[in-house]
N, C-alpha and C positions, 0 to 999 in steps of 0.2 A: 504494500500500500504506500502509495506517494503521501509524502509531507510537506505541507503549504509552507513556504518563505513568503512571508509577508512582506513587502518593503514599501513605506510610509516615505515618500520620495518629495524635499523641497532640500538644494543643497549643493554643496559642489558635485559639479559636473562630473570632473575627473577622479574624486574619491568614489562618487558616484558607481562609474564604470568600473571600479576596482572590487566593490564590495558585489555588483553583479559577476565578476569574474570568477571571484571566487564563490559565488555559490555554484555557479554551472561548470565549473570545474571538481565539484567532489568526488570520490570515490565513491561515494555511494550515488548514482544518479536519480534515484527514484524519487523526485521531487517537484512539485509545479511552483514557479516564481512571481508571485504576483504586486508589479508596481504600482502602488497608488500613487498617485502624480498631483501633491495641495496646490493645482493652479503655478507652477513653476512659470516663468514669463520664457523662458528659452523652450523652441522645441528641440533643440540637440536632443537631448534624451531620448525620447519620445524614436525620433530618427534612429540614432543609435542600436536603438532594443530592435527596432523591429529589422535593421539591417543582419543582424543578427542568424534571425531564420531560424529558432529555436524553438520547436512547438513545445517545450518546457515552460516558456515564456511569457506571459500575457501583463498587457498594458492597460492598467485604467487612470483615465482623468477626471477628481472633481468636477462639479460644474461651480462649485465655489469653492473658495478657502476653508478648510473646518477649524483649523490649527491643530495642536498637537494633538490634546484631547480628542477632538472630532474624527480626525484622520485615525486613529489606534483604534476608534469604535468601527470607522470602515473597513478597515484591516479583518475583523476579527467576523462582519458580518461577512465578507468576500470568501470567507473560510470554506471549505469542503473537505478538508482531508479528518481523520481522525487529531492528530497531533499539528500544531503549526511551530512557527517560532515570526515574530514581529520583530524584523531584523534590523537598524541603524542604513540608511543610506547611505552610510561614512565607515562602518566598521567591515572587521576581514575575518568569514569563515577561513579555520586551517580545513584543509584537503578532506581529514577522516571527523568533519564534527556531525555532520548526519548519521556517519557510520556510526560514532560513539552514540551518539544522545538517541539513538533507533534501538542500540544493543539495550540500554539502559531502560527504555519503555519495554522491550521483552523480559527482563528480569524482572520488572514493576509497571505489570499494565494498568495498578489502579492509582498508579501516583497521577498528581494534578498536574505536576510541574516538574522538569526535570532544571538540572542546575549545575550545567559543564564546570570546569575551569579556565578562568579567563586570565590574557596577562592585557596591558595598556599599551598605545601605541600614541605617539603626538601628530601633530601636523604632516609630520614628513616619515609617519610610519616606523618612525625609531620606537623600541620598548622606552616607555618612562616609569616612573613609581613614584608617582606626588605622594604627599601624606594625606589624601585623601582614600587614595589607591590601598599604601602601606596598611591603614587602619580597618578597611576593607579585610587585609586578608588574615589580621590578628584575629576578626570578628569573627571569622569563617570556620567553617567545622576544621579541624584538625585532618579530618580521614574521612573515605566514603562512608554517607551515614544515610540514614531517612528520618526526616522529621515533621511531624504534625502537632495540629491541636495546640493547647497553651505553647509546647516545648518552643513550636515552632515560630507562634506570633513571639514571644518572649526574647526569643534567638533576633527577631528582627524590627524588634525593639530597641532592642540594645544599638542597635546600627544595623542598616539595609545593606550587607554584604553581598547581595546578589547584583548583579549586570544584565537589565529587563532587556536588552538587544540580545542574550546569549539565551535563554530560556526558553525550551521547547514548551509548550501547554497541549495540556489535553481538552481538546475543542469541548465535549458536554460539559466540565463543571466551569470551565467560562463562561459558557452562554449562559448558565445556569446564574452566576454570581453577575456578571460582567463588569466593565469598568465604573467606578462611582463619578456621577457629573461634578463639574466644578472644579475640578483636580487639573493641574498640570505638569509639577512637580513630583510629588508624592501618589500618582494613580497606580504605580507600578507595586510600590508597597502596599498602598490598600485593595489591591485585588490578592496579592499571596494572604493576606491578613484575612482577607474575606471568603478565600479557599480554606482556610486553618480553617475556621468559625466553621464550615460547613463540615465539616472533617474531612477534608482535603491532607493529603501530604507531598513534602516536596523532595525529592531523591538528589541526594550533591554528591559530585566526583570530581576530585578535587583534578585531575588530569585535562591540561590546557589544549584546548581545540578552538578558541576564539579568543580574537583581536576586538577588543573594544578602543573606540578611540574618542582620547581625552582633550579637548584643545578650548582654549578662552571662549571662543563664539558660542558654545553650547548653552541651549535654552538654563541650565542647570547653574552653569558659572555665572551668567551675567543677572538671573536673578536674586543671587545670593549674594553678589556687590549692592544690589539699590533693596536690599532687606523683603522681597516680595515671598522667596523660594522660605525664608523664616517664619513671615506671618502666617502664611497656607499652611506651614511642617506646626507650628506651635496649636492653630487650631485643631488638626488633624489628632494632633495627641493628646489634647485636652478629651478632645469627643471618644479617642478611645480605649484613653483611663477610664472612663464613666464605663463604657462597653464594656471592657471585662469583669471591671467592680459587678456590674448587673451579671455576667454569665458566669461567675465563679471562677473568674483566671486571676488568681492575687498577684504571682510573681507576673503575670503578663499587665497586670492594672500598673504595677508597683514599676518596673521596664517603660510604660508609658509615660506613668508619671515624671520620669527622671528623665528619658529620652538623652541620653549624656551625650552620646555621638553628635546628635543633630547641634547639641547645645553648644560643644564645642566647636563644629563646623561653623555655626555663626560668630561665635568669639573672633576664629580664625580668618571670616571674610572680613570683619569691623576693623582688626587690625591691619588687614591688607589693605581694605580701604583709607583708611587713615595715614597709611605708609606711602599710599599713592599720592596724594596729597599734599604730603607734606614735602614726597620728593620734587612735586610739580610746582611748588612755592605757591 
């Protein structure tokens, strides 16, 4: 059975063409590609794909803009296969990551979500490890494990060590949960939060088969400079402290309440910002 690569398409061109390169290059080929295209003003793309000649392939374009959020709910309606993955326009499958994350839904065909190993890549596709990265991978299981329920929401409480662009899901209990509105930032962590709640579990292996890539323009850095990516994370956790207090998760109530990662990632942007600042006189 083929698995849907979703790809949510507004962005560079030519990181663009690299991250379709490497999906239709896997090892495993059993797979359909499908680009959703937010109203991009260039048709290159568009051209591109379809010079291609790839019945793997298929092309859709908004007829408006959705933005992030919108676009990831289109993604996920586009869906047909059993398993998908909603892949970064900008990030690089390695060769064997359908092969792995396919091997892994046969050992665990009732997890929700599976959860490769990922390293970071910048601009220009070099590995980096910001401390954002580093902190990432302190939070992360140690060893291939499976987790759900409180353990799970608890674990990603504490800090959202997963990478939403590497994560294969299983299409029923998305459709089932699906993404919560309003969210831009934080939609990635309250759908795994919202799989745990249903007793969803998510399968992690710690073995690297994706490129995520990290670089200043990301919707994620530039709202955590003007404080917006804080206000949306600080409500999000307020609302679900209360949620777990109400369902009986204390260590997951107790993880929200403190949400220390997130707390610290804004200390860390305030000082950056400040620094910028002060260098710019």
């Amino acid at each position: 059975m083929p698995i849907d690569v979703m790809m949510p398409f507004y962005g560079d061109v030519a990181q663009f063409r690299e991250a379709v390169t490497s999906v239709l290059d896997q090892s495993d080929p059993d797979l359909r590609l499908v680009v959703v295209d937010d109203c991009y003003p260039d048709p290159t793309p568009r051209e591109w794909l379809t010079s291609l000649n790839d019945a793997r392939v298929r092309y859709v374009r908004n007829k408006t803009n959705l933005g992030v959020n919108g676009n990831f709910r289109r993604c996920v309606e586009l869906v047909t296969a059993d398993w998908f993955v909603v892949m970064g326009c900008d990030d690089v499958m390695h060769a064997d990551y359908l092969a792995t994350v396919r091997t892994l839904t046969e050992h665990h065909p009732e997890a929700s979500v599976i959860a490769p190993g990922v390293d970071v890549i910048d601009e220009n596709g070099r590995t980096v490890r910001p401390l954002g990265d580093r902190m990432k991978n302190v939070l992360a299981p140690s060893r291939a494990t499976v987790l759900s329920g409180e353990r799970l929401a608890t674990s990603l409480y504490h800090g959202n060590w997963t990478y939403f662009p590497s994560l294969l899901w299983r299409t029923a209990p998305v459709r089932e949960v699906g993404f919560r509105p309003g969210l831009e930032i934080v939609l990635d962590l309250a759908l795994l939060i919202d799989l745990a709640a249903a007793d969803g579990s998510l399968v992690y292996d710690p073995e690297v088969v994706f490129s995520y890539r990290r670089h200043s323009a990301s919707v994620s850095s530039v709202q955590a400079v003007d404080g917006r990516r804080f206000d949306e994370e600080n409500r999000f956790f307020a609302e679900e402290a209360q949620r777990c207090a109400e369902r009986g998760w204390p260590k997951a109530a107790r993880a929200a309440r403190l949400h220390a990662t997130s707390r610290l990632n804004h200390l860390q942007a305030r000082v950056g910002a400040q620094v910028g600042r002060f260098s710019r006189g």
